[in-house]
Backbone as CSV, one residue per row, in Angstrom:
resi,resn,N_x,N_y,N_z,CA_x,CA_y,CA_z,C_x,C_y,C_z
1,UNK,125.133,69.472,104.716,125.643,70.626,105.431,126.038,71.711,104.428
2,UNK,125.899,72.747,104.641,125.980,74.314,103.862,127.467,74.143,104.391
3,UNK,127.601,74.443,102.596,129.578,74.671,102.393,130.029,76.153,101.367
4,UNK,130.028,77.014,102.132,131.023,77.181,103.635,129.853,77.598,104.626
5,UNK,130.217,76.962,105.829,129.283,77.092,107.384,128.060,78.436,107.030
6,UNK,127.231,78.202,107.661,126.596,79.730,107.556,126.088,80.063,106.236
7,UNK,126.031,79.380,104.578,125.342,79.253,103.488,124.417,78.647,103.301
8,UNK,123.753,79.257,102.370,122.578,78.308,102.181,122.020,77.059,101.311
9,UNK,121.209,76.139,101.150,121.010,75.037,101.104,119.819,75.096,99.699
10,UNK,119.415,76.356,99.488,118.495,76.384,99.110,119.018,76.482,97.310
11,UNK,118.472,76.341,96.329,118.576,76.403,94.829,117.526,76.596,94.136
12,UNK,117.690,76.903,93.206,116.544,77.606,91.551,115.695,76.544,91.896
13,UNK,115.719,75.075,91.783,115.147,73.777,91.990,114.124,74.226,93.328
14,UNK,114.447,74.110,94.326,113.629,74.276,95.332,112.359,75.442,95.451
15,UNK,113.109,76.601,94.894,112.028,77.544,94.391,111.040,77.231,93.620
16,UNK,111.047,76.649,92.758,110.530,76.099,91.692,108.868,75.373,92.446
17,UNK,109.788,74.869,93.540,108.805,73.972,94.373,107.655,74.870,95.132
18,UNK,108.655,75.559,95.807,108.072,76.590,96.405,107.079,77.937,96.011
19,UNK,107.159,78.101,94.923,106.282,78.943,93.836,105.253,78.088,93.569
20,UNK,105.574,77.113,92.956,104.297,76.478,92.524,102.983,75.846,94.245
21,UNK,103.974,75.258,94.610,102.919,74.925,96.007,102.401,76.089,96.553
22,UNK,103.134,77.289,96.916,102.385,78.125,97.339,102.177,79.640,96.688
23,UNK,101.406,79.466,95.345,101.176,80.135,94.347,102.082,81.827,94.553
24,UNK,103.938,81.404,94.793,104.198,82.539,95.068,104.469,83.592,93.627
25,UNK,103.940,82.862,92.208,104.102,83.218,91.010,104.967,84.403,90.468
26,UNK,105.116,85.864,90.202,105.708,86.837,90.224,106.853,87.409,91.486
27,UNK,106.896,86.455,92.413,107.806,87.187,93.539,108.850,86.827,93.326
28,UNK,109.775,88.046,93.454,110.832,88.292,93.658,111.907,87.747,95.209
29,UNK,112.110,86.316,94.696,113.091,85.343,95.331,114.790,85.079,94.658
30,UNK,115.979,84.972,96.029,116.824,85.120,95.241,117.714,84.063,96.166
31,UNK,118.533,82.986,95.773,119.188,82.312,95.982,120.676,83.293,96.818
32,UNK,120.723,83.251,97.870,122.014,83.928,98.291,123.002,83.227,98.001
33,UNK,124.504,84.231,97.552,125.594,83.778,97.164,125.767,82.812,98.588
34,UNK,127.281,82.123,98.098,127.942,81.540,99.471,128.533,81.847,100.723
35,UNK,128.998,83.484,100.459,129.309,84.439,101.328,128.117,85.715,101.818
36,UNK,126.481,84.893,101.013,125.761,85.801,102.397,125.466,85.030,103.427
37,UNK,124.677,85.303,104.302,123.863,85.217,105.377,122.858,85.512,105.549
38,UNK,121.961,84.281,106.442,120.623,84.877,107.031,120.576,86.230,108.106
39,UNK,121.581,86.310,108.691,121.640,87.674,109.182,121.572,89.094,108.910
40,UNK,121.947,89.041,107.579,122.396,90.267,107.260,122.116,90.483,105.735
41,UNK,120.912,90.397,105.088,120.647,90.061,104.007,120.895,91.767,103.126
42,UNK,121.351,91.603,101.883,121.504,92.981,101.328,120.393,93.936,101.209
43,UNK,121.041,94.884,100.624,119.349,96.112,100.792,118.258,95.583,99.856
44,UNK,117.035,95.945,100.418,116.010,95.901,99.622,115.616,94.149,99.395
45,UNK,116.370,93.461,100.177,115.974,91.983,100.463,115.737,91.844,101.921
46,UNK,115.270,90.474,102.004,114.862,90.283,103.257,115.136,88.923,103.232
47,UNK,115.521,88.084,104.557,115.627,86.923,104.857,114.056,85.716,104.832
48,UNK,114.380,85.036,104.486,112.792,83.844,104.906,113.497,82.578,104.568
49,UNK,112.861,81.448,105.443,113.627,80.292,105.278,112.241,79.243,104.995
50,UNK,112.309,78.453,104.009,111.631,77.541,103.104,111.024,76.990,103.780
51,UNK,111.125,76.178,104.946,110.348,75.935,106.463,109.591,76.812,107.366
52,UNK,109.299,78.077,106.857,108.531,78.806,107.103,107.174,78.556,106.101
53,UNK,107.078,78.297,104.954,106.205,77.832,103.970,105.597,76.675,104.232
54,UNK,106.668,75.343,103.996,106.213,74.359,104.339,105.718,73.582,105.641
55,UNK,106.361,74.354,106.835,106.168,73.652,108.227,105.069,74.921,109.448
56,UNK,105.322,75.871,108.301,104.222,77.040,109.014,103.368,77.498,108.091
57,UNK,103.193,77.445,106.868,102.145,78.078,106.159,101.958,79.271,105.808
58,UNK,103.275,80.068,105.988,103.521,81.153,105.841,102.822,81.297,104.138
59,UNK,102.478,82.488,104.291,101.838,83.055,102.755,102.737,84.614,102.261
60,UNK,102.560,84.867,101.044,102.895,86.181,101.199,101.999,87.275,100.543
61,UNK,102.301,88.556,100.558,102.626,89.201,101.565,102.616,88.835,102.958
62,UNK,103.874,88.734,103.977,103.453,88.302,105.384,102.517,88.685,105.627
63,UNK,101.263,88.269,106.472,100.347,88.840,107.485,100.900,90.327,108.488
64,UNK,100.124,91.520,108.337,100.073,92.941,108.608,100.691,92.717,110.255
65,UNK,99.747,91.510,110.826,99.595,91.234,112.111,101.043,90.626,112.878
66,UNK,101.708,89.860,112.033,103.199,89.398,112.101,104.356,90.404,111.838
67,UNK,104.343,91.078,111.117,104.903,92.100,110.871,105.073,93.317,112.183
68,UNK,103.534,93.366,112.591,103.239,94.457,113.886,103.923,93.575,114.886
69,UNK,103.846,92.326,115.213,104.492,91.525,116.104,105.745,91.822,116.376
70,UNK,106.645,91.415,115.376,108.010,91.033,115.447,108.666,92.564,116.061
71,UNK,108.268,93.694,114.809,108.358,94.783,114.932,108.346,95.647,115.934
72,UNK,107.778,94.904,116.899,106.699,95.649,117.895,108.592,95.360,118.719
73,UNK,108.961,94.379,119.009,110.163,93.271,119.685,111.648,94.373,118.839
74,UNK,111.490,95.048,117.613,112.529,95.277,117.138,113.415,94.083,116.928
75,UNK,112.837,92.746,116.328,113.411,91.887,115.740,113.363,91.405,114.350
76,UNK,113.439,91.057,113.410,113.608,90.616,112.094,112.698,89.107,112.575
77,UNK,112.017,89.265,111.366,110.653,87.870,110.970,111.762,86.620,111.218
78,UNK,113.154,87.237,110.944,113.731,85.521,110.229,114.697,85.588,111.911
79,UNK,114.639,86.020,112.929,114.856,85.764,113.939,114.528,85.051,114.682
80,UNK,112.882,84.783,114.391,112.271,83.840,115.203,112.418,82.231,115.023
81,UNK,111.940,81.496,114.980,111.895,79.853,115.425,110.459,79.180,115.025
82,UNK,110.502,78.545,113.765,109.379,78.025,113.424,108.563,78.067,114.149
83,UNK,108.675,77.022,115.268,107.839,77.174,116.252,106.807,78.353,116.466
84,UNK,107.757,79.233,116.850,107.124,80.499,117.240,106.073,81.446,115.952
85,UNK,106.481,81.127,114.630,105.731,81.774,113.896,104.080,80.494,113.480
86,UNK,104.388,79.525,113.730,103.614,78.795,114.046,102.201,79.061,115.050
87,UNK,102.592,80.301,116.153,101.926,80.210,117.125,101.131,81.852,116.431
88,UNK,102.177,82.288,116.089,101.558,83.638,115.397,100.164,83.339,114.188
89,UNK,100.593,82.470,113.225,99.840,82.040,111.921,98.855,81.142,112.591
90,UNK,98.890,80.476,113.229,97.756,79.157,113.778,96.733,80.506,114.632
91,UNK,97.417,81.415,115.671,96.166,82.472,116.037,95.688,82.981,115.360
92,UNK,96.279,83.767,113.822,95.892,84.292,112.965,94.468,83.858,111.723
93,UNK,94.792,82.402,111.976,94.073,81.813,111.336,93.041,81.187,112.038
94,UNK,92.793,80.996,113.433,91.862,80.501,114.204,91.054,81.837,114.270
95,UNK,91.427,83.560,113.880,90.747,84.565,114.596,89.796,85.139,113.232
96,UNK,90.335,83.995,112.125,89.701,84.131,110.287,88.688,83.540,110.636
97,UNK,88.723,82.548,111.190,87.728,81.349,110.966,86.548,81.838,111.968
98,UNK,86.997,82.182,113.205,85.508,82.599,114.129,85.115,83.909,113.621
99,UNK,85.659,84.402,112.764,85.545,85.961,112.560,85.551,86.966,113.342
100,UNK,86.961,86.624,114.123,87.299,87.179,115.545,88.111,88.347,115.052
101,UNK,87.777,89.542,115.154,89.192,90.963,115.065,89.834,90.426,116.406
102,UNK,91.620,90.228,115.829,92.455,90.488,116.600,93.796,91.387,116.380
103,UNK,94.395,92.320,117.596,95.086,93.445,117.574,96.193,92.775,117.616
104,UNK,97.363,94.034,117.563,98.383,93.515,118.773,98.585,93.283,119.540
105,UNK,97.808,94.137,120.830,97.539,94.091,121.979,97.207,92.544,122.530
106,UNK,96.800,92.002,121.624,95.893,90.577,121.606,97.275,89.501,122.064
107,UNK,97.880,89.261,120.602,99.074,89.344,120.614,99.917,89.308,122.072
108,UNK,100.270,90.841,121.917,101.105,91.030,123.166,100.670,89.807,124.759
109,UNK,99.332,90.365,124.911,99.097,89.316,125.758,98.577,87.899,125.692
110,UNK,98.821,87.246,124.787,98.741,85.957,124.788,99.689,85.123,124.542
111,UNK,100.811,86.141,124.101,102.001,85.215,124.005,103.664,86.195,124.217
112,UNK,104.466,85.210,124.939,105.852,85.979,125.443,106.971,85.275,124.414
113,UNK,108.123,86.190,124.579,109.175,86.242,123.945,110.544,85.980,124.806
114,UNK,111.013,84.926,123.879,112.412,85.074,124.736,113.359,84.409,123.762
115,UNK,114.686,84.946,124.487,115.587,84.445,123.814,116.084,83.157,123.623
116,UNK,116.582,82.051,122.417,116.909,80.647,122.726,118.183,80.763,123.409
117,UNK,118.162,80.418,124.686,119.440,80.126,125.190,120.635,79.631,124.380
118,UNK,121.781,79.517,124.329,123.008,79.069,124.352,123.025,79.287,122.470
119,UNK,121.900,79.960,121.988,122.203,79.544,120.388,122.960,80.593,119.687
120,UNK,123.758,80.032,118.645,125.400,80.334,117.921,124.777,81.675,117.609
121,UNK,123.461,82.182,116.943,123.109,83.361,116.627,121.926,83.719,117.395
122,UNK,121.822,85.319,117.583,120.552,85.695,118.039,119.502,85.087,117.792
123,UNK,118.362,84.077,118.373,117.250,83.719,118.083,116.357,83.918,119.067
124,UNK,115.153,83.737,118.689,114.174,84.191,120.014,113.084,83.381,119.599
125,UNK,112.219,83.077,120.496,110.985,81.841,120.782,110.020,82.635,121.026
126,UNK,108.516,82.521,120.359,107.670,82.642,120.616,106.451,81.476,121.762
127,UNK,106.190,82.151,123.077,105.318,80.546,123.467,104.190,81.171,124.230
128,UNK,103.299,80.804,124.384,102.212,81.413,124.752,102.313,81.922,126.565
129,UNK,101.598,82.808,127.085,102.158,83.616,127.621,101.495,82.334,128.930
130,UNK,102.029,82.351,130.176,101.577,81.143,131.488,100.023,81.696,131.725
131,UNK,99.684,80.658,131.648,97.703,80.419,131.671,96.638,80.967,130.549
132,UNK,97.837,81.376,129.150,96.363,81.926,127.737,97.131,80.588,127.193
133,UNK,97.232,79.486,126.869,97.700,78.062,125.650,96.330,78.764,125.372
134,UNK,96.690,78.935,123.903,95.899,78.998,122.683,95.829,78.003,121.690
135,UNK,96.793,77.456,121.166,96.693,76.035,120.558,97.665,75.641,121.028
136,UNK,97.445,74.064,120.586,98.148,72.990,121.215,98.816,72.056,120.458
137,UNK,99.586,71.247,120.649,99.934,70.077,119.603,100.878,70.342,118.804
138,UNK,101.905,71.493,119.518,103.044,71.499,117.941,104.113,71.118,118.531
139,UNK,104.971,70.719,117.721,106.443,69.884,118.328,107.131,70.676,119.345
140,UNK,107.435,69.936,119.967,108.471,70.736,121.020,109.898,70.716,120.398
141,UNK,110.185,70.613,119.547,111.223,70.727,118.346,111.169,70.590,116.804
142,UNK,111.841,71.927,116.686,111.978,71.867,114.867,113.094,70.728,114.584
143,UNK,112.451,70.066,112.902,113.695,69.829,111.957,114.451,71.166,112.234
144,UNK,115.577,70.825,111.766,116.313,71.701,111.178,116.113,72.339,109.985
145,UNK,116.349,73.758,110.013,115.366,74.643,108.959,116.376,75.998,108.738
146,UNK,117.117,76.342,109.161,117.991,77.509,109.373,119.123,77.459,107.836
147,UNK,119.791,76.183,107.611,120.042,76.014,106.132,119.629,76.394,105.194
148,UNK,118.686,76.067,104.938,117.376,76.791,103.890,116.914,77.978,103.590
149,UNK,117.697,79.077,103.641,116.820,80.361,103.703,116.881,80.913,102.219
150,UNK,116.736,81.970,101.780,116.522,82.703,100.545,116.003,84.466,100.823
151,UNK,116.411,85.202,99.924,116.036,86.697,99.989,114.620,86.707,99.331
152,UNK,114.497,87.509,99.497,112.982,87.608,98.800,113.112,89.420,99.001
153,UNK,112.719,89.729,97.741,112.264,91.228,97.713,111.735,92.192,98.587
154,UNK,111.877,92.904,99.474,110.892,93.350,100.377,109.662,93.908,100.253
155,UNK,109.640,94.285,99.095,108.134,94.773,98.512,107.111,93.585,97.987
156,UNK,107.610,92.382,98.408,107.226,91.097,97.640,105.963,90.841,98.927
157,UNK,107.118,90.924,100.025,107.235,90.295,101.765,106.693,91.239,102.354
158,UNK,106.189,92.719,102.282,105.575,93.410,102.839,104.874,94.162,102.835
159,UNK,103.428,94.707,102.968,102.615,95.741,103.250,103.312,97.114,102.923
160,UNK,102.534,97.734,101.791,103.587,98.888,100.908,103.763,99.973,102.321
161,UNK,103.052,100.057,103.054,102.904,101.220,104.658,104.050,100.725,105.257
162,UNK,104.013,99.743,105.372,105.147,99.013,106.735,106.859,98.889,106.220
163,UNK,106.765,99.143,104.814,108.561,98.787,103.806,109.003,99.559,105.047
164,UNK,108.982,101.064,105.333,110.062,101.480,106.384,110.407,100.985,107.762
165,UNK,109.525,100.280,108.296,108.987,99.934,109.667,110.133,98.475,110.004
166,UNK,110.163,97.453,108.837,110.484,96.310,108.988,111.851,96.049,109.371
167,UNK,112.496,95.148,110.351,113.699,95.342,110.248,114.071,94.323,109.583
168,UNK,115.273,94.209,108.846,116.011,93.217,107.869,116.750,92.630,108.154
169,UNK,117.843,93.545,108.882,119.070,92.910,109.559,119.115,92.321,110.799
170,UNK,119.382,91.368,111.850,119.295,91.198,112.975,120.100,92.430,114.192
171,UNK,119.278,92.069,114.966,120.317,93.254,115.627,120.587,92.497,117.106
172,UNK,121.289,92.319,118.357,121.615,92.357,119.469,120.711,92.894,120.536
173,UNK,119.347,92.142,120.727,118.957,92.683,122.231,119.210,92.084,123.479
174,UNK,118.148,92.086,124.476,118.549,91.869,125.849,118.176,90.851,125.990
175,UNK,119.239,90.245,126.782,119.083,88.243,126.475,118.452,88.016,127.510
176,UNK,117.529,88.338,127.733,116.169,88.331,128.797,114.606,88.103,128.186
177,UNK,113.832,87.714,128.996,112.880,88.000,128.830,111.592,89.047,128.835
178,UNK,111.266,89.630,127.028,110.381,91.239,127.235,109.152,91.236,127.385
């Protein structure tokens, strides 16, 4: 357990891991003190949690297409729920392989957003929208992964066009479904 509540889990050691497995070589990664947060990461950083790498395959620079996603929601990448970026990267990568162009629009309609009920911080679920299941077979629950996070540079993590576009901080939307 992260001591004090709400810190992170992550160390120089784990990076180490994480660079080398997923050739993140030159990027700019930073161990948050004990008094930050995944919420609210300082300027010119950005939140990502280590289970985004290992349990989603996340690469970096994020994908243009994830970025337009989240963005699109006015939510922060590190808002979402493995799961859900799971569903983003597995389309992304099924639309490489047929040599399928896909938009946002694509996106938009193949998969909905909502908020996780009852959870301590803003989070939101990605799941495919009723009658497009696009892939299949992923857990109906994460490990636990929210411990683990780290800053990472934003120029590391994003498309040099999009640095203004991205949001960093979490913000408070409508605990509904958009």
């Amino acid at each position: 357990m992260p001591d004090p509540p709400g810190s992170t889990l992550c160390t120089e050691r784990s990076f180490s891991d994480l660079r080398s497995r997923f050739g993140l070589g030159e990027v700019n990664l930073r161990v948050p003190s004990p008094d930050e947060r995944a919420d609210n990461p300082p300027a010119g950083l950005y939140t990502l949690y280590e289970g985004f790498f290992y349990s989603c395959f996340l690469w970096l620079p994020v994908p243009r297409l994830v970025w337009e996603y989240v963005t699109s929601y006015q939510i922060a990448l590190s808002h979402i729920t493995m799961r859900s970026l799971r569903h983003l990267v597995g389309i992304l990568i099924q639309s490489y392989e047929s040599e399928t162009d896909i938009t946002l629009a694509h996106l938009r309609n193949l998969l909905e957003i909502w908020q996780v009920p009852k959870s301590e911080v803003d989070r939101y679920y990605i799941s495919p929208a009723k009658g497009r299941k696009v892939i299949d077979g992923f857990p109906s629950k994460d490990e636990p992964y929210t411990d683990h996070f780290f800053f990472v540079a934003i120029e590391d993590a994003v498309h040099e066009d999009l640095l203004g576009l991205v949001l960093t901080r979490w913000g408070i939307l409508c605990p509904m479904r958009f």
